[in-house]
DSSP file (Angstrom, degrees, kcal/mol; ACC not computed):
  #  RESIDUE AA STRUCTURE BP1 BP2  ACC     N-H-->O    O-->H-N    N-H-->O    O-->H-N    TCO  KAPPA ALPHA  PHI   PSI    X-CA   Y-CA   Z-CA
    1    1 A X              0   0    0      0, 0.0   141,-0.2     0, 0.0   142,-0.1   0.000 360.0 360.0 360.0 134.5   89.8   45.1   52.2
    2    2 A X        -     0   0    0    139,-0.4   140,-0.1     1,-0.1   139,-0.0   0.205 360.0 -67.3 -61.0-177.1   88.5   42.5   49.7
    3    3 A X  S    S+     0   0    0    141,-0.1    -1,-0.1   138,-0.1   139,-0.1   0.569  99.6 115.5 -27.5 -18.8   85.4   42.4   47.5
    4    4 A X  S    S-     0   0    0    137,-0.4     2,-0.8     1,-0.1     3,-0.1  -0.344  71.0-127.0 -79.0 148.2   83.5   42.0   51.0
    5    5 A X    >>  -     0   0    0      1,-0.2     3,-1.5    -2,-0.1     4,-0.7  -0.749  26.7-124.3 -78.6 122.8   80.7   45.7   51.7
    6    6 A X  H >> S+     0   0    0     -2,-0.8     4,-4.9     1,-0.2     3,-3.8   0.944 106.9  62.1 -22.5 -60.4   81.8   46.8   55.1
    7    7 A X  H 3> S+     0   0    0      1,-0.2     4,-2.0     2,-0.2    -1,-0.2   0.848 101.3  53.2 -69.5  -5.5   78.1   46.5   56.5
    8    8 A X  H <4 S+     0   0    0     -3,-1.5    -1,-0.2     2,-0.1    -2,-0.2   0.681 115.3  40.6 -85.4  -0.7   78.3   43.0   55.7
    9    9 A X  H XX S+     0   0    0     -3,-3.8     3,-2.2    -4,-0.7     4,-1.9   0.633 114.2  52.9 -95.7 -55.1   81.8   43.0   57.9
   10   10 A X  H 3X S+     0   0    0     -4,-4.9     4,-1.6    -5,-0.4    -3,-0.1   0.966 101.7  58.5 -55.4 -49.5   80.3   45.2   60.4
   11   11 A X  H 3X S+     0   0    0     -4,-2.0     4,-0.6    -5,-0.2    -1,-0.3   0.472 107.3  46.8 -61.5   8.4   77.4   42.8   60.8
   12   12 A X  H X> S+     0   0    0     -3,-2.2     3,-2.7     2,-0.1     4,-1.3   0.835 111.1  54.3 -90.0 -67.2   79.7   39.7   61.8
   13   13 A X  H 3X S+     0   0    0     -4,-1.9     4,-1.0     1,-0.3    -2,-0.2   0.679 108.2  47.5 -51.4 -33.5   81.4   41.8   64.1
   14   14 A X  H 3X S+     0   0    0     -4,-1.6     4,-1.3    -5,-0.4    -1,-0.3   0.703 107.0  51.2 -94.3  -7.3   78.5   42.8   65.7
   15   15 A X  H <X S+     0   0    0     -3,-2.7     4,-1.8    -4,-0.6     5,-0.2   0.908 108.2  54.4 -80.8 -47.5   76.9   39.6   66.2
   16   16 A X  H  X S+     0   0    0     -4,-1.3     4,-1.8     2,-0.2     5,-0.3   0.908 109.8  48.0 -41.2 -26.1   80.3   38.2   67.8
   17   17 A X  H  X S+     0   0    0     -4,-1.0     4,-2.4    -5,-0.3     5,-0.4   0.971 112.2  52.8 -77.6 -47.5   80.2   41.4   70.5
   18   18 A X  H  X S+     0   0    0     -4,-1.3     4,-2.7     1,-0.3     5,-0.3   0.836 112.8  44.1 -65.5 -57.8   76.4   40.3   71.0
   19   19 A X  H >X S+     0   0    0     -4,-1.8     4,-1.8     1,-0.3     3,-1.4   0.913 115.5  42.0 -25.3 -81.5   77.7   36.8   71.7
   20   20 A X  H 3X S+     0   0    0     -4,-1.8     4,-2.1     1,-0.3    33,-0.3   0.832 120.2  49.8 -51.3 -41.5   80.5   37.7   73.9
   21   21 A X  H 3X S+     0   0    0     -4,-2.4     4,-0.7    -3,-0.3     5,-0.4   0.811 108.6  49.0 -45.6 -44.4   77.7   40.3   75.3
   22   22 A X  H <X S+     0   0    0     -4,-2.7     4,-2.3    -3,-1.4     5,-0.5   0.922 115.9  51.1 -73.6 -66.5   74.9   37.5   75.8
   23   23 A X  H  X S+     0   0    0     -4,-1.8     4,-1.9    -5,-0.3    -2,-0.2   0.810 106.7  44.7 -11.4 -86.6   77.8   35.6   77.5
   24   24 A X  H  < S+     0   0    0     -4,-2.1     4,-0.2    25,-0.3    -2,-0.2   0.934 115.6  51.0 -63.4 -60.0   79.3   38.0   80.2
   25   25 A X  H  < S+     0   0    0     -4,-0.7    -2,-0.2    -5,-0.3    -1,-0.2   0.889 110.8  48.4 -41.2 -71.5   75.7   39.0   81.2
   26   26 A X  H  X S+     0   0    0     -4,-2.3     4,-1.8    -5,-0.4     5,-0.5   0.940 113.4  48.3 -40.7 -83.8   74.5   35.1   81.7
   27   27 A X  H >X S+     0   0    0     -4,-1.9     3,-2.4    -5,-0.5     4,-0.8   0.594 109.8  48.4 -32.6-103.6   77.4   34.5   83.5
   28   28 A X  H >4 S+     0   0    0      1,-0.3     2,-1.5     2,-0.2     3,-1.0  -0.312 116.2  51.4 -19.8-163.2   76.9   37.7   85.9
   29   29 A X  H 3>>S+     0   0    0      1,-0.4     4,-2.1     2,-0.1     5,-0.6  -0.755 104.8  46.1  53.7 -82.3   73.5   36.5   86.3
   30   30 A X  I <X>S+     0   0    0     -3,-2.4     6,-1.6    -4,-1.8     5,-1.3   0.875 124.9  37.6 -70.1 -44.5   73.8   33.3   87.1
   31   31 A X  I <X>S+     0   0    0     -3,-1.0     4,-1.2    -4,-0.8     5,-0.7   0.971 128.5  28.8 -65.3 -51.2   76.7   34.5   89.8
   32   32 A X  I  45S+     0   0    0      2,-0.2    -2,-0.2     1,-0.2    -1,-0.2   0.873 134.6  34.0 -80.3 -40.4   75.3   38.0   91.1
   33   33 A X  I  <5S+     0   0    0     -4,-2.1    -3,-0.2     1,-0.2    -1,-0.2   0.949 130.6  27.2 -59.0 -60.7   71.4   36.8   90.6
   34   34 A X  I  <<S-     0   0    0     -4,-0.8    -2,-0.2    -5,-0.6    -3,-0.2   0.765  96.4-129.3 -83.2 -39.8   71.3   33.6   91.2
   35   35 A X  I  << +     0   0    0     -5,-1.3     2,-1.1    -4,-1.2    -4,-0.2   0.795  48.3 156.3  80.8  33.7   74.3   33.2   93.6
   36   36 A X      < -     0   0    0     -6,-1.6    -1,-0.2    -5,-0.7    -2,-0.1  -0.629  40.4-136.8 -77.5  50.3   75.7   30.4   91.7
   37   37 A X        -     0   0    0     -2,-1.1     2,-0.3    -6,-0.2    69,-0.1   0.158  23.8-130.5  21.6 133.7   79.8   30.5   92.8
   38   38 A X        -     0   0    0      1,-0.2    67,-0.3    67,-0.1     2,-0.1  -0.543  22.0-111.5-110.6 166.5   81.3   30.1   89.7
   39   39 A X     >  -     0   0    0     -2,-0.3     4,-1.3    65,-0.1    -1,-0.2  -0.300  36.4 -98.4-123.6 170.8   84.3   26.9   89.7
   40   40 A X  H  > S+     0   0    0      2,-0.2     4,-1.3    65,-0.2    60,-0.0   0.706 128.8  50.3 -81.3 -13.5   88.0   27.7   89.3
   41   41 A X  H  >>S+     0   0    0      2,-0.2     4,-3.3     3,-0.1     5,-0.6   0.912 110.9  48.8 -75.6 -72.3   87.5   26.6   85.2
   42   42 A X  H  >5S+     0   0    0      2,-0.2     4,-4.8     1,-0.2     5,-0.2   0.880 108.8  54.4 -37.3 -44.3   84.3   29.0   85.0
   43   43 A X  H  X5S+     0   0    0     -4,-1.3     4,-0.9     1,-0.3     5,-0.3   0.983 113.5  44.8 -60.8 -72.0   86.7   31.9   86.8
   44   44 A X  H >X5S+     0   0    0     -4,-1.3     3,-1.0     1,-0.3     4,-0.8   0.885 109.0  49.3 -44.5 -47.5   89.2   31.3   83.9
   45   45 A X  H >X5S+     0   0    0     -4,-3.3     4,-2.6     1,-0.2     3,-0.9   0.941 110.0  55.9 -80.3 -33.6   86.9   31.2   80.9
   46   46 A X  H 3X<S+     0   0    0     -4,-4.8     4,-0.8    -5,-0.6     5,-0.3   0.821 101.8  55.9 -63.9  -1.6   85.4   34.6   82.4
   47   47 A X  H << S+     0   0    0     -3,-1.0    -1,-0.2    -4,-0.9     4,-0.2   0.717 115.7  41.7 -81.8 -16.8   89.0   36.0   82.3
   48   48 A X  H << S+     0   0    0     -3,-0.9     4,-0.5    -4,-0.8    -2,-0.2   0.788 124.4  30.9-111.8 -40.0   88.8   35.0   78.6
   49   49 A X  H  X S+     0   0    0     -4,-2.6     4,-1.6    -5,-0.2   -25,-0.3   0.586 103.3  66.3-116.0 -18.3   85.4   36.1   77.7
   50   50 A X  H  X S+     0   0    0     -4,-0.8     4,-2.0    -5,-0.4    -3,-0.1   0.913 107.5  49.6 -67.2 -47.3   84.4   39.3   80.0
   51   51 A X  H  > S+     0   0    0     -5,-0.3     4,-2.1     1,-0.2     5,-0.2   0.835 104.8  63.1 -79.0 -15.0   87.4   41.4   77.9
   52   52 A X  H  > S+     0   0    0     -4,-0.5     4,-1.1     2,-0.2     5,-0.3   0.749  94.8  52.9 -43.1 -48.2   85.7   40.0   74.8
   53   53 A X  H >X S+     0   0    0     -4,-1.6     4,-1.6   -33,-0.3     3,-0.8   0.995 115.6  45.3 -62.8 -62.4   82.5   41.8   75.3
   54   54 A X  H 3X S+     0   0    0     -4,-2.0     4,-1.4     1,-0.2    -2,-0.2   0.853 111.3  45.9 -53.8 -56.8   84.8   45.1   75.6
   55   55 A X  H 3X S+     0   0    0     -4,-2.1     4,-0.8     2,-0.2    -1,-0.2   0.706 113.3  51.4 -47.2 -27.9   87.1   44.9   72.8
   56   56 A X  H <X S+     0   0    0     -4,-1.1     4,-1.9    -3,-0.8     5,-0.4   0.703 106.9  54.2 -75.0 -27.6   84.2   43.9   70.6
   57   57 A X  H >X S+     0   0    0     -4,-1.6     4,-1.9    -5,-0.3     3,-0.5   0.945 114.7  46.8 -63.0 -68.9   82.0   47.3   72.0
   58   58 A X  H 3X S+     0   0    0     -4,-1.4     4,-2.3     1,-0.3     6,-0.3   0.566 112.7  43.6 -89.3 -18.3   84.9   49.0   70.9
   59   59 A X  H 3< S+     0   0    0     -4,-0.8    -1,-0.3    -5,-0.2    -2,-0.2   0.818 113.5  50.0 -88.4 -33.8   85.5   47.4   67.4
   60   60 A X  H X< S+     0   0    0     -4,-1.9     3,-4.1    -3,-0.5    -2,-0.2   0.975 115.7  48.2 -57.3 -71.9   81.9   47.5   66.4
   61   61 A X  H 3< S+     0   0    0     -4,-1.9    -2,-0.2    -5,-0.4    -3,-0.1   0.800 118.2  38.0   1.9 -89.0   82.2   51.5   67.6
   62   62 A X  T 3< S-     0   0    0     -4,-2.3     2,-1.3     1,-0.2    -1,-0.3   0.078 108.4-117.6 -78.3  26.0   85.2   52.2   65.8
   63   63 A X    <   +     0   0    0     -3,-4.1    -1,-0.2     1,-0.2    -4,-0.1   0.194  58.3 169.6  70.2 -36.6   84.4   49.9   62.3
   64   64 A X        +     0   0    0     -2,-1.3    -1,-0.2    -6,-0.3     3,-0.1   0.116  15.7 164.4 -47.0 103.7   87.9   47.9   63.7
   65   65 A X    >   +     0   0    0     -3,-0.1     3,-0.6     1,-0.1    -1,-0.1   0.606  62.2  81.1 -66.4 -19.5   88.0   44.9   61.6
   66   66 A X  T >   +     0   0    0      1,-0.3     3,-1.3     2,-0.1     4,-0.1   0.031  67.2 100.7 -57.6  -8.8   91.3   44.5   62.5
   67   67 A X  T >>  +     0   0    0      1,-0.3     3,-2.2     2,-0.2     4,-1.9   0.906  56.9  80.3 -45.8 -44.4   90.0   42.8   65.8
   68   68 A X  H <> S+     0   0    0     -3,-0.6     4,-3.7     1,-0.3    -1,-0.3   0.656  79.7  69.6 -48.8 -29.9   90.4   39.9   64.9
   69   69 A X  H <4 S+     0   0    0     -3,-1.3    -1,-0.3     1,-0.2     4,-0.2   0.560 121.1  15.6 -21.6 -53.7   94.2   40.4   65.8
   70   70 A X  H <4 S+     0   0    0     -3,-2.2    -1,-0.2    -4,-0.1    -2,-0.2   0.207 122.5  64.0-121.2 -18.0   93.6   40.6   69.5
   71   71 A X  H >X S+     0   0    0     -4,-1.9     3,-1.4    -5,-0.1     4,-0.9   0.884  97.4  50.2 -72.6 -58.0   90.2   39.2   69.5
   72   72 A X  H 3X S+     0   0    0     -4,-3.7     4,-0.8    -5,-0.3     3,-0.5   0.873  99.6  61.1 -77.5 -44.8   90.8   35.5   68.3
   73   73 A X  H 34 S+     0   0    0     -4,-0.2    -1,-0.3     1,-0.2    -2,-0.1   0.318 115.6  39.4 -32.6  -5.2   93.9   34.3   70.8
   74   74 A X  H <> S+     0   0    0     -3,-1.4     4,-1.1     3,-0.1     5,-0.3   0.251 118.6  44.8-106.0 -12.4   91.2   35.0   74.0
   75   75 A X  H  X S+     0   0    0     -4,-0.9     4,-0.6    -3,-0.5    57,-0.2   0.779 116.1  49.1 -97.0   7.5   88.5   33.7   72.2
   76   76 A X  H  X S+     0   0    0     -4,-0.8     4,-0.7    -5,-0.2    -3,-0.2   0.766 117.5  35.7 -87.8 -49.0   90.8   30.8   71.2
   77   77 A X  H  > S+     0   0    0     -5,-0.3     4,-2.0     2,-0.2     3,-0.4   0.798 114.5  62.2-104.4 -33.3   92.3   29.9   74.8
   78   78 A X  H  X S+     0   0    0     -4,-1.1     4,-1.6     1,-0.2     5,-0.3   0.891 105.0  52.5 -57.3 -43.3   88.6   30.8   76.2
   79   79 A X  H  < S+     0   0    0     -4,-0.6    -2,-0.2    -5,-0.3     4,-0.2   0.679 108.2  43.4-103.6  22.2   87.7   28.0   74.0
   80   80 A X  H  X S+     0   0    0     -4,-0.7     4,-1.9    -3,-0.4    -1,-0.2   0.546 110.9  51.7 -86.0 -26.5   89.9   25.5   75.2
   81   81 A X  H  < S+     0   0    0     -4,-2.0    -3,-0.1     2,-0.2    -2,-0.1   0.993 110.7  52.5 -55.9 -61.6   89.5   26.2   78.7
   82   82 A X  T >X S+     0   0    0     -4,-1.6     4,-3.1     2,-0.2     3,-1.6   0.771 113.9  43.4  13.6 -82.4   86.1   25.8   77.8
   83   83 A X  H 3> S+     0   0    0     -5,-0.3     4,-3.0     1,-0.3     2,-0.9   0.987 114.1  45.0 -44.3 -88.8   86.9   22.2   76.0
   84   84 A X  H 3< S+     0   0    0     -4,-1.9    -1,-0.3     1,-0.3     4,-0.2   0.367 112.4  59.2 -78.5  12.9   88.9   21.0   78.4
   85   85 A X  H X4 S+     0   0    0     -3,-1.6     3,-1.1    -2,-0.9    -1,-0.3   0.934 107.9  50.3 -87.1 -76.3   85.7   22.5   80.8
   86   86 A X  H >X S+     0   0    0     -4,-3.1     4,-3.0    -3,-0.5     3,-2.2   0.787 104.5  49.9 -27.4 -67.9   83.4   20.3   79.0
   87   87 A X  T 3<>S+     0   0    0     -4,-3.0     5,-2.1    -5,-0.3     6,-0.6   0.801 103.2  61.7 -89.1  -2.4   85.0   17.0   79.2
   88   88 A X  T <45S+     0   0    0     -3,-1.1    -1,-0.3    -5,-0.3    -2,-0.2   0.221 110.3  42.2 -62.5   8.7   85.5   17.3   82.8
   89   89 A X  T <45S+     0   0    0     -3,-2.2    -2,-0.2    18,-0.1    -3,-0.2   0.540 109.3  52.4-105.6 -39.1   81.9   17.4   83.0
   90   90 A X  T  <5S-     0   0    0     -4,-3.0    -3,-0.1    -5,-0.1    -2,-0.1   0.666 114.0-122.9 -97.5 -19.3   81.2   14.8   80.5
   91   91 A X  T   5S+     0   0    0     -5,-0.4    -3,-0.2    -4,-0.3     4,-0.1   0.715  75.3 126.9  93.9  18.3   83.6   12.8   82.8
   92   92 A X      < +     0   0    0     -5,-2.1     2,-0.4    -6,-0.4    -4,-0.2   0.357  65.9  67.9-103.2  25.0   86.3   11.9   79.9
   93   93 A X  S    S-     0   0    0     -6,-0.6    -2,-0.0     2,-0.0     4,-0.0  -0.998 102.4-102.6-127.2 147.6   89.0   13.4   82.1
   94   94 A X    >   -     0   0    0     -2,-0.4     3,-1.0     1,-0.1    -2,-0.1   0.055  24.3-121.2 -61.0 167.0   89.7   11.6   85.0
   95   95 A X  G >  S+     0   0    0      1,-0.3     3,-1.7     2,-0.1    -1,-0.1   0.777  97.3  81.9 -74.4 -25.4   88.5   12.8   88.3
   96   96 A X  G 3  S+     0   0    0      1,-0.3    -1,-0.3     3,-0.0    -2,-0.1   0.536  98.1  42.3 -25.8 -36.9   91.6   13.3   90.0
   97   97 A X  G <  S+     0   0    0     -3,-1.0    -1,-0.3     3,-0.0    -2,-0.1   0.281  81.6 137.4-120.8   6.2   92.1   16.8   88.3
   98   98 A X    <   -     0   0    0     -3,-1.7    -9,-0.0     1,-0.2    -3,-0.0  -0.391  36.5-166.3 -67.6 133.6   88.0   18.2   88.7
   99   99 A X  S    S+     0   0    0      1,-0.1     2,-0.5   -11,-0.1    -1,-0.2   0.863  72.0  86.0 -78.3 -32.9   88.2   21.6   89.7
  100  100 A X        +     0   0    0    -12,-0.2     2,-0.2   -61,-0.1     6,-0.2  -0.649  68.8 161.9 -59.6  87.5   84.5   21.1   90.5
  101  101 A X        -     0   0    0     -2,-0.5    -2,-0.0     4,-0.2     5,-0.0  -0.753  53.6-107.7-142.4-166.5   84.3   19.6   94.2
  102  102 A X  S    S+     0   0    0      1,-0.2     4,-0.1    -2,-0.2    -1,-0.1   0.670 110.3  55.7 -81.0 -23.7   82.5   19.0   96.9
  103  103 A X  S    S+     0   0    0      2,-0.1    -1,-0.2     0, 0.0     2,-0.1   0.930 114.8  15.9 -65.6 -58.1   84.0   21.5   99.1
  104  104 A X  S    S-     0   0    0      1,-0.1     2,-0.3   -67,-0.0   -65,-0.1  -0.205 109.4 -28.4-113.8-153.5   83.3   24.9   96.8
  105  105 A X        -     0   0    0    -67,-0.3     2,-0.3    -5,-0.1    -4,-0.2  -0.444  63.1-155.3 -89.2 139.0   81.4   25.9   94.1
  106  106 A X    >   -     0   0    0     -2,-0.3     3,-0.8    -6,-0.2     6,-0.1  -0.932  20.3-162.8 -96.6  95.0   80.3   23.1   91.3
  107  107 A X  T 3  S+     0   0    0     -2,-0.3     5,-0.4     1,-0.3     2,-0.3   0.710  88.2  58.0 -56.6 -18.7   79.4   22.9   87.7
  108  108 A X  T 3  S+     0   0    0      3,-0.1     2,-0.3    11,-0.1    -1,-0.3  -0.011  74.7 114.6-110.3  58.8   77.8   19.7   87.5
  109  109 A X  S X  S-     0   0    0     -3,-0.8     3,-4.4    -2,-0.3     4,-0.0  -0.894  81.0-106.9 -93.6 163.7   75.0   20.2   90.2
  110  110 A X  G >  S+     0   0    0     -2,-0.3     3,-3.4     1,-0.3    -1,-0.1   0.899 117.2  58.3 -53.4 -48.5   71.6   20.2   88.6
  111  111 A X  G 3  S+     0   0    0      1,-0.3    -1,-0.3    -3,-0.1    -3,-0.1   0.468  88.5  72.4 -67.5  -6.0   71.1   23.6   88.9
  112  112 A X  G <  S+     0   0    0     -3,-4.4     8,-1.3    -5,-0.4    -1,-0.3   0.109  83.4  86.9-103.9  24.8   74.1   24.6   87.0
  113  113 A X  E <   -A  119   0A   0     -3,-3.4     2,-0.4     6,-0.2     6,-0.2  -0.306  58.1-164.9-104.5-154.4   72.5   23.4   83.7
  114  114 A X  E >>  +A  118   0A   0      4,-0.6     4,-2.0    -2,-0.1     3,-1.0  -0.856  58.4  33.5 178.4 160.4   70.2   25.7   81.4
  115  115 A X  G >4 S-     0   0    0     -2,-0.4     3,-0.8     1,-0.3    -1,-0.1   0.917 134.5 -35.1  27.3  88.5   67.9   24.7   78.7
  116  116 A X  G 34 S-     0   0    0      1,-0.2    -1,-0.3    -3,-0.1    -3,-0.0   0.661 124.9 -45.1  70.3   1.5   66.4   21.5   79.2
  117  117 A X  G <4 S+     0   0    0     -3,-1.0    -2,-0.2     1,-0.2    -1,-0.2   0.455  84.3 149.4 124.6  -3.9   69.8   20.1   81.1
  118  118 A X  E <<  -A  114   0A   0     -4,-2.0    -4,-0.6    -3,-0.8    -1,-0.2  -0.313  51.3-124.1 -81.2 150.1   72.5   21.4   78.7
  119  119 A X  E  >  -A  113   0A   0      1,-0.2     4,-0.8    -6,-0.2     3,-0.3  -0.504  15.9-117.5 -98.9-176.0   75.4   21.9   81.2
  120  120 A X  H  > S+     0   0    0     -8,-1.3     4,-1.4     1,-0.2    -1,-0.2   0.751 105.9  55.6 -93.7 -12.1   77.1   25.7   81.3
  121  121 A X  H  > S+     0   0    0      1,-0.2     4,-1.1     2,-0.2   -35,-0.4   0.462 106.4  49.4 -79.5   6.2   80.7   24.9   80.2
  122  122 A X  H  > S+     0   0    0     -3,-0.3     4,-1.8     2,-0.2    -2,-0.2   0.657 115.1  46.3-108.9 -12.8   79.5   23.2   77.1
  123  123 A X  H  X S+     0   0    0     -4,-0.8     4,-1.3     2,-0.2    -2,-0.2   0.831 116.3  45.8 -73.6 -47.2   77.1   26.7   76.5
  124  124 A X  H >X S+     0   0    0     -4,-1.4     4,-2.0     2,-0.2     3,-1.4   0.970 115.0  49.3 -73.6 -55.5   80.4   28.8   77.4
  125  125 A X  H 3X>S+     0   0    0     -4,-1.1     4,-3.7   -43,-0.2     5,-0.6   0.914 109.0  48.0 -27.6 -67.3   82.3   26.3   74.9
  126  126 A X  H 3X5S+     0   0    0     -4,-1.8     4,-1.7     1,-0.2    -1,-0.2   0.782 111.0  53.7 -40.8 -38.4   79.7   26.8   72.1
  127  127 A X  H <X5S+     0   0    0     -3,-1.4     4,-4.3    -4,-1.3     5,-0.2   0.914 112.6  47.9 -55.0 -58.5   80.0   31.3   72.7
  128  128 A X  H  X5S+     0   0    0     -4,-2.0     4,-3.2     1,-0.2   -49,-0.2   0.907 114.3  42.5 -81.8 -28.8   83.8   30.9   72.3
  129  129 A X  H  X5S+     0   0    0     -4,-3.7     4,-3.0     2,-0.2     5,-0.2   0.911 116.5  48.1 -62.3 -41.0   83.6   28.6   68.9
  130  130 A X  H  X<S+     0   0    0     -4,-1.7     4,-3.8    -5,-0.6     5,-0.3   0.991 111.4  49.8 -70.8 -50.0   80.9   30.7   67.4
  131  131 A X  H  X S+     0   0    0     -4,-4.3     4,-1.8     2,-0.2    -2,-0.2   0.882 112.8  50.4 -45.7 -47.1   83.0   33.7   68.3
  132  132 A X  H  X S+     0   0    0     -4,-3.2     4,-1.7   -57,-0.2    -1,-0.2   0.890 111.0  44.4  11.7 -91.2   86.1   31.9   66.5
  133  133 A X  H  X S+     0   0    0     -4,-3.0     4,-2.5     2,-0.2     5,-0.2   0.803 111.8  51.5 -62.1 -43.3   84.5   31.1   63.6
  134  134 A X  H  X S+     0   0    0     -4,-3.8     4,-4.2    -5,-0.2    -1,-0.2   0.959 117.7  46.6 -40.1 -47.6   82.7   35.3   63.3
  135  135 A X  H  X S+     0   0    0     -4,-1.8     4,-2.4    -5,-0.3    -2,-0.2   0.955 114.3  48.5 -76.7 -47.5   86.6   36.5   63.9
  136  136 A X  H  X S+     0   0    0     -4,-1.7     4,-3.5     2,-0.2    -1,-0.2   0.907 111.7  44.2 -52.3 -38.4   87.8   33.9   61.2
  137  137 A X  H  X S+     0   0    0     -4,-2.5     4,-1.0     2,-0.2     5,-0.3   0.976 113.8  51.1 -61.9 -64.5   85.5   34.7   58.7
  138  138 A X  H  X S+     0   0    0     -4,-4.2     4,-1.2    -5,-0.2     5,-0.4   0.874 116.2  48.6 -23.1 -77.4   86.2   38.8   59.6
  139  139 A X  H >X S+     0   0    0     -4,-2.4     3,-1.1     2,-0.2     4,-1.0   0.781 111.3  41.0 -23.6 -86.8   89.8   37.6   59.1
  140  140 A X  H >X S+     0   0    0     -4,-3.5     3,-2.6     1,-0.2     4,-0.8   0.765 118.2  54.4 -42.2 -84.6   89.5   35.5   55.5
  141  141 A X  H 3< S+     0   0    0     -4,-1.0  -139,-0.4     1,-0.3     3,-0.4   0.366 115.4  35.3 -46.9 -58.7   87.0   38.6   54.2
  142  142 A X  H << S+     0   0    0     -4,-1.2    -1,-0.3    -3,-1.1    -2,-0.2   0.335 114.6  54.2-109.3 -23.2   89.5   41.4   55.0
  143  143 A X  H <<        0   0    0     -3,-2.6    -1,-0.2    -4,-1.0    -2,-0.2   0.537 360.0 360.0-101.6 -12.1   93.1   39.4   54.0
  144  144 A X     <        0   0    0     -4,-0.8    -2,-0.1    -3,-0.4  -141,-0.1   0.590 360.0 360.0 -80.1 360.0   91.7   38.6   50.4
């Protein structure tokens, strides 16, 4: 492991589980709490981000820096579903392919934003990039 102190390792590691933590909870929230139906994109980025919170419990636990191995390909494909979430909300993919429709459950009704309007696939987007970047950094520290 390079020049880098483990508790400065450990603390990356443990704000990404908190992320991925902060994450899975909000989501459950908004579904179980709130009764928010989650869209068939939202279903998918939880597939991607729910096992995140668990592999990260268990790498913080065990010291595992080594996450990153297994960590960064779901938080990686969570944040392109994510992406590609995002600009079907923002309306730069045509409409023809919104998973979000009038029949079942729909991100872009008002009620599926948070803070002042910010919508929730560009929130889940933002979780999986900051998680990214924690697991890259892990990475570079630990390969030098």
């Amino acid at each position: 492991m390079g020049n880098e102190a483990p508790s400065n390792l450990w603390g990356l590691l443990l704000l990404a589980w908190l992320l991925a933590l902060f994450s899975t909870l909000a989501a459950l929230f908004i579904g179980e709490v709130m009764g928010q139906a989650p869209c068939v994109l939202c279903w998918f980025q939880r597939a991607f981000m729910f096992p995140l919170a668990v592999i990260l419990a268990v790498a913080c636990f065990r010291s595992d820096f080594a996450v990153w191995r297994y960590a960064l390909p779901l938080a990686v494909i969570g944040g392109l579903l994510a992406l590609g979430h995002s600009l079907l909300y923002a309306g730069l993919i045509p409409q023809r392919i919104q998973p979000c429709s009038a029949t079942g459950p729909s991100c872009s009704d008002a009620n599926m934003t948070i803070l002042g309007g910010i919508p929730l696939p560009l929130l889940a987007l933002g979780a999986f990039v900051a998680i990214t970047i924690l697991l890259l950094i892990i990475r570079r520290r630990i390969t030098q």
